[in-house]
C-alpha positions in Angstrom: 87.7 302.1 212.4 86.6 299.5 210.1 89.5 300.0 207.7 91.9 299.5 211.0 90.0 296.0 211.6 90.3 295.0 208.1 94.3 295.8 207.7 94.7 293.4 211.0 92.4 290.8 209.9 94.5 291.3 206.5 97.9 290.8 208.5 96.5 288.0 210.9 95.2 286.0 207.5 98.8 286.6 205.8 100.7 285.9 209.3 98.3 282.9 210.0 99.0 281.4 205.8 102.6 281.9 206.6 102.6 279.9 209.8 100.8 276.7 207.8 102.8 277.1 204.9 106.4 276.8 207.2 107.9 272.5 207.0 108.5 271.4 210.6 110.8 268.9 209.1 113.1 271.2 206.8 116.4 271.3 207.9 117.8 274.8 206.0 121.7 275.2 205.6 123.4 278.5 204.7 127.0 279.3 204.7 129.3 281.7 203.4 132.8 280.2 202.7 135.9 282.3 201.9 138.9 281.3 199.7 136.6 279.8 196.9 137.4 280.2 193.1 133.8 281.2 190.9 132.3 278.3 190.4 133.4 276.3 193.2 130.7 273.2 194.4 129.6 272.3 197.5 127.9 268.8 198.1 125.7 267.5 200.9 125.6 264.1 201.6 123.5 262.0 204.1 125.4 259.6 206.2 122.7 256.5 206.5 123.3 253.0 208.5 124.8 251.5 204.8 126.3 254.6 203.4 126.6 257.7 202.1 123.9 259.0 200.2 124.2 262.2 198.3 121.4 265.2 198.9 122.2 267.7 196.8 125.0 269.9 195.1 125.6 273.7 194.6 127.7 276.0 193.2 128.7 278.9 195.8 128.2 282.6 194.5 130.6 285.2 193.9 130.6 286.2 197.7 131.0 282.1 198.6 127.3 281.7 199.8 125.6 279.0 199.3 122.4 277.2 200.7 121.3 274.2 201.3 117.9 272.4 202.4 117.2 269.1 203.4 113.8 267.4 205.2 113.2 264.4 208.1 111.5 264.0 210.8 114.2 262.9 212.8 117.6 264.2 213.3 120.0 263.4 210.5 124.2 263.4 210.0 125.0 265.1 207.3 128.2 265.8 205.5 129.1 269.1 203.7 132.1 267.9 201.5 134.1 270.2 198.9 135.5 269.3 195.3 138.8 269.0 197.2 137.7 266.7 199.6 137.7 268.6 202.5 134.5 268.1 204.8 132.7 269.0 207.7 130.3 267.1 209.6 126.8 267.8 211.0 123.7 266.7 213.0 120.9 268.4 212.1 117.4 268.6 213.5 113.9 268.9 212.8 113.5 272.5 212.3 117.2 274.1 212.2 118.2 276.6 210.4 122.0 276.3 211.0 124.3 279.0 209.6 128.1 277.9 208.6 131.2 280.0 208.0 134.5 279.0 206.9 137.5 278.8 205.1 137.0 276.6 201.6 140.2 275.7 201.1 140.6 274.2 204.0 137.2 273.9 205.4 137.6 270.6 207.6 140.1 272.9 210.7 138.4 276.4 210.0 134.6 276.6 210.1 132.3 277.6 212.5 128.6 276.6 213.2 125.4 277.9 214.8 122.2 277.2 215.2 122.2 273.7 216.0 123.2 272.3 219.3 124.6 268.9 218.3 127.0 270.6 215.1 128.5 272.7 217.5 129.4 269.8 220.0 130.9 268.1 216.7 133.1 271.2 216.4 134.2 270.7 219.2 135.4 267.4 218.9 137.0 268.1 215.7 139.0 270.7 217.1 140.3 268.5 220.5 140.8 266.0 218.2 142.7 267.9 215.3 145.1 269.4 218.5 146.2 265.6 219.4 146.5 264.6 216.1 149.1 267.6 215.3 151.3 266.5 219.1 151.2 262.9 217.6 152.5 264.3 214.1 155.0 266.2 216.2 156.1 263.3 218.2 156.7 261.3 215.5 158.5 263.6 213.6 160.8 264.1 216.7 161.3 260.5 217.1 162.4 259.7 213.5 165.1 262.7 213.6 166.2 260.8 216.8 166.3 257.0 215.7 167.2 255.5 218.3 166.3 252.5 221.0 165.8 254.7 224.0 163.3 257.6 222.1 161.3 254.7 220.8 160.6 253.9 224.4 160.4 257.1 225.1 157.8 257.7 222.4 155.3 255.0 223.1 155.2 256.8 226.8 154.6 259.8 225.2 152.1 258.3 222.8 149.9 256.5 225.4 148.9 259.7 227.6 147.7 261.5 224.4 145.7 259.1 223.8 144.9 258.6 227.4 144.2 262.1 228.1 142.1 262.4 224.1 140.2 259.4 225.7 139.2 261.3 229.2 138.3 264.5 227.2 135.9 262.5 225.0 134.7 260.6 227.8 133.8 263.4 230.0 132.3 265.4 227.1 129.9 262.1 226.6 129.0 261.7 230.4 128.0 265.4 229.3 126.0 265.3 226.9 124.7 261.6 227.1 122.0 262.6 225.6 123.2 264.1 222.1 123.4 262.2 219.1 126.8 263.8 218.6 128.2 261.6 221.4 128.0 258.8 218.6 130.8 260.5 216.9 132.9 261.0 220.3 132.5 257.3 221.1 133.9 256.3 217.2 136.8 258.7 217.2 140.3 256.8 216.1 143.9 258.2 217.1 146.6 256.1 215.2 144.1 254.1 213.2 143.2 252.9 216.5 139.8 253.1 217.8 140.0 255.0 221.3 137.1 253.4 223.0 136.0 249.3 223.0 132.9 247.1 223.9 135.5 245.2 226.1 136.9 247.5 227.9 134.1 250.8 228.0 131.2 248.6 228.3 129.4 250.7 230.8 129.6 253.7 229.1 128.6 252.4 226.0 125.5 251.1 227.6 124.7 254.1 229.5 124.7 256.1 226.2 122.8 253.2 223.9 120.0 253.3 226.9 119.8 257.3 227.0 119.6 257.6 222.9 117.1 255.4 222.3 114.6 256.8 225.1 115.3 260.3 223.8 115.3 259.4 220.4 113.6 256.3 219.6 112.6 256.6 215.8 116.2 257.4 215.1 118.2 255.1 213.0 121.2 255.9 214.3 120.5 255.6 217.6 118.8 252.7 217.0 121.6 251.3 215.7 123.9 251.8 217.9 120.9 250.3 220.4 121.1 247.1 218.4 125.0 246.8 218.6 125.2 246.9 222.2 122.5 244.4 222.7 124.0 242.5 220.4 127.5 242.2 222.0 125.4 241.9 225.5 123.6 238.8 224.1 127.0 237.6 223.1 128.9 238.3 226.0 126.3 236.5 228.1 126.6 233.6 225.3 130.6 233.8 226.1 130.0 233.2 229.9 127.8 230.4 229.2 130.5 228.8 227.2 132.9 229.9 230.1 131.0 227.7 232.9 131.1 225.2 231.0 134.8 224.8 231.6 135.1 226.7 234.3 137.8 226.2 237.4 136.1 223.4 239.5 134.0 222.1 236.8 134.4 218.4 235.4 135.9 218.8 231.9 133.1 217.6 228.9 134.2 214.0 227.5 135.8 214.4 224.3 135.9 211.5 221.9 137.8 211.4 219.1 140.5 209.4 216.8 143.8 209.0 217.4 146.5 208.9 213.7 145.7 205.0 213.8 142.3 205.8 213.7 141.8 204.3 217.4 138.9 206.2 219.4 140.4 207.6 222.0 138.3 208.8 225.5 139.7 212.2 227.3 137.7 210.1 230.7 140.6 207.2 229.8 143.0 209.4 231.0 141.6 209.9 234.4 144.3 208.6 236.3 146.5 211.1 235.1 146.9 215.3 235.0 146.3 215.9 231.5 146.7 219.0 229.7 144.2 219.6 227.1 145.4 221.6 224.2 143.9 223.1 220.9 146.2 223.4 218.4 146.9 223.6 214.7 149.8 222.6 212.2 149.4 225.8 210.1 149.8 227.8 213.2 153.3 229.4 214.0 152.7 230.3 217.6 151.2 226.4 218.2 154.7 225.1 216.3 156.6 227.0 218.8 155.0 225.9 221.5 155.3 222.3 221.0 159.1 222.9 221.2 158.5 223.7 224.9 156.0 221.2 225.5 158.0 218.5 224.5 160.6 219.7 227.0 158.3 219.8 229.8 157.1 216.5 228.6 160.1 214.6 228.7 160.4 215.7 232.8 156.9 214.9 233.7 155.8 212.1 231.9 156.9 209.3 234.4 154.7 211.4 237.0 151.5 210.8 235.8 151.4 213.7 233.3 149.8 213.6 229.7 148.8 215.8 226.9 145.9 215.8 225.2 146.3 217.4 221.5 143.2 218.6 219.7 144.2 219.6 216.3 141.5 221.7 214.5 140.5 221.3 211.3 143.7 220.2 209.5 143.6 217.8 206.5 145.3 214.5 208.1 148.4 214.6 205.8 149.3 218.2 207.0 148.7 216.9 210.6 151.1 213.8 210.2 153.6 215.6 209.0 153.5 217.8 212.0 153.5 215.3 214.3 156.2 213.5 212.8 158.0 217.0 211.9 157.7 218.2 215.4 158.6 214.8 217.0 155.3 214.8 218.9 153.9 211.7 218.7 155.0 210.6 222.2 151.5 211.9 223.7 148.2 211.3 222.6 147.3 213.4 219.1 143.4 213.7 218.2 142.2 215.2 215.0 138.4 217.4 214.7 137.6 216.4 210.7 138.5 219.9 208.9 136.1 222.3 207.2 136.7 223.0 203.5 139.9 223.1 202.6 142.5 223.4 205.3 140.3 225.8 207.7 140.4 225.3 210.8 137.0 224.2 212.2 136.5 226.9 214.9 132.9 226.2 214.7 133.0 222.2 215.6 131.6 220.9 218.5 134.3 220.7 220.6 135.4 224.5 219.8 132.1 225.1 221.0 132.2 222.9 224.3 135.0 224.3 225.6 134.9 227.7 224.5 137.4 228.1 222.3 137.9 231.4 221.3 141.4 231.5 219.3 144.3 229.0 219.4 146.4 227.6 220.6 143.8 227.6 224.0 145.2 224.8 226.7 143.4 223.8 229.8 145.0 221.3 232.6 142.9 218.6 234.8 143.4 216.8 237.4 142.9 213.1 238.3 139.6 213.5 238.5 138.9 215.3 235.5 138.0 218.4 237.0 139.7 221.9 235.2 142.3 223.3 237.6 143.3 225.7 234.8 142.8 227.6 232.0 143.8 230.1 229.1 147.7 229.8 230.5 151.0 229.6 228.3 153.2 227.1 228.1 155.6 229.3 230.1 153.4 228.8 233.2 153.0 225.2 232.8 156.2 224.2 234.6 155.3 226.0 237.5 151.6 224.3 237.3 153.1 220.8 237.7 155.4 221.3 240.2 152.5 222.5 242.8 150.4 219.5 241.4 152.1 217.1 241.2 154.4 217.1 244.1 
């Protein structure tokens, strides 16, 4: 009896050691890779907020086996990458002990994972995304054997409902698992060095996943990160509207006050009698060049019906913006100059950019009589139209 009582104290002791002795935080890799030469090296690599940041390196047995260990206490992305090149990506927890299988010679389209929830979602990204990517490489082959008008038509069709349908299988499959870190990589996928999803137009769903990450995993970097980025294009969106208002349809246009090429100060509030169209502009720009072709046109017909234009040029050095007036044979309306910013920039970040919201030029706004913004963000195109209804 007593020596029955002493063996289980013996294994409960030896159990209990074992139990203290285990690392919450290891993360243990093992893999067995076919196709590799003797000798052949594996590395693993972290995948940090600045970098890539290598772990370790091993050289795989005689059968291809190889293990790995790793330790955090809190999820990490890892890479497994070959001498080749060739790599595979995983999320690994707290904990895991995830088991890999694969092909090394072309490790990146055959492996398979287990033993770690978000890996295996990873995989099957990888794999929807490697299927699209091959129809795209088949499409454009097909095209190029075709060269002609009509299949280029025909392939830009073709190419927007992959990427369409690539974009509604990684959206669904995040809505999913909005929880998982591994919906980060679905949200940064690319097709045709293009990335598939945007702040501006998958807001929503980039919120909805930044909120669920950083309640599930709060410590995370990654997730953290990504937290931060959404805020920050929140805070700036919300900055953007503010600008907007300030400018908006209805709204009295800010006084501007600035010189004229004879150095005369010249009052946007002087013009009050008139419909003015106020335009940002600058010399160095093609797109503002062309325009002014078209303006002039419109010009010539309105300018006896109490029509002006009020040209902003941004940031050019004041030779460069006489010859463009004189060049383009604009010096009929009024021409205004913001000072420039080193040399030849334009000054996006002057006041006036600022006051008006000026995101990109050329940017054109048109006021009434009374000063008050009818219009904005139009081409010149449009403008015609504009004055007719305005001013008859």
């Amino acid at each position: 009896m007593n020596r029955i009582i002493s063996l289980t104290l013996i294994t409960f002791l030896i159990t209990g050691l074992n139990l203290f002795s285990q690392n919450p935080s290891e993360i243990v890799l093992r893999g067995k890779l076919a196709g590799a030469n003797a000798g052949s090296k594996l590395y693993l690599y972290e995948i940090d907020i600045k970098g890539f940041l290598l772990l370790d390196s091993v050289v795989l047995d005689r059968k291809g086996q190889f293990v790995f260990k790793a330790s955090d206490n809190q999820s990490m992305f890892l890479v497994i990458r070959t001498e080749e090149n060739k790599i595979i990506k995983l999320i690994a927890a707290p904990g895991e002990h995830i088991s890999i299988n694969g092909n090394y010679i072309d490790i990146s389209d055959r492996y398979d994972v287990k033993g770690s929830p978000d890996s295996e979602i990873i995989r099957q990204i990888d794999k929807e995304v490697a299927m699209y990517a091959a129809k795209l490489h088949k499409l454009m082959m097909l095209q190029h054997a075709a060269n002609n008008a009509d299949s280029n038509d025909s392939l830009i069709i073709k190419v927007n409902k992959l990427q369409k349908e690539l974009k509604s299988f990684l959206e669904n499959l995040i809505l999913e698992h909005i929880h998982s870190l591994a919906s980060l990589v679905a949200i940064n996928q690319v097709l045709l060095d293009k990335p598939l999803f945007s702040f501006e137009n998958d807001f929503l769903l980039y919120r909805n996943l930044s909120d669920s990450l950083i309640k599930t995993y709060p410590q995370n970097k990654h997730a953290r990160a990504f937290y931060d980025n959404v805020q920050g294009y929140v805070r700036f969106k919300d900055q953007m509207e503010a600008t907007d208002s300030r400018t908006a349809i209805g709204t009295k246009a800010p006084e501007i006050i600035l010189l004229d090429k004879d150095s005369n100060k010249i009052y946007l509030s002087s013009l009050n009698d008139k419909v003015v169209l106020i335009r940002f502009w600058n010399p160095a720009c093609d797109i503002c060049r062309d325009e002014n072709k078209t303006l002039k046109l419109l010009y010539n017909n309105y300018k006896n019906k109490d029509f002006e234009i009020f040209n902003l040029s941004i940031g050019t050095k004041r030779e460069e913006w006489l010859f463009a007036i004189n060049e383009d044979s604009i010096g009929v309306w009024v021409n205004v100059k913001i000072p420039e910013e080193g040399d030849n920039i334009p000054n996006m970040g002057s006041y006036y950019v600022w006051l008006y919201g000026v995101k990109s030029i050329p940017f054109m706004l048109l006021i009434n009589k009374e000063g008050i913004v009818t219009h904005k963000g139009f081409k010149p195109e449009a403008l015609d139209d504009l004055l007719s209804k305005i001013l008859f």
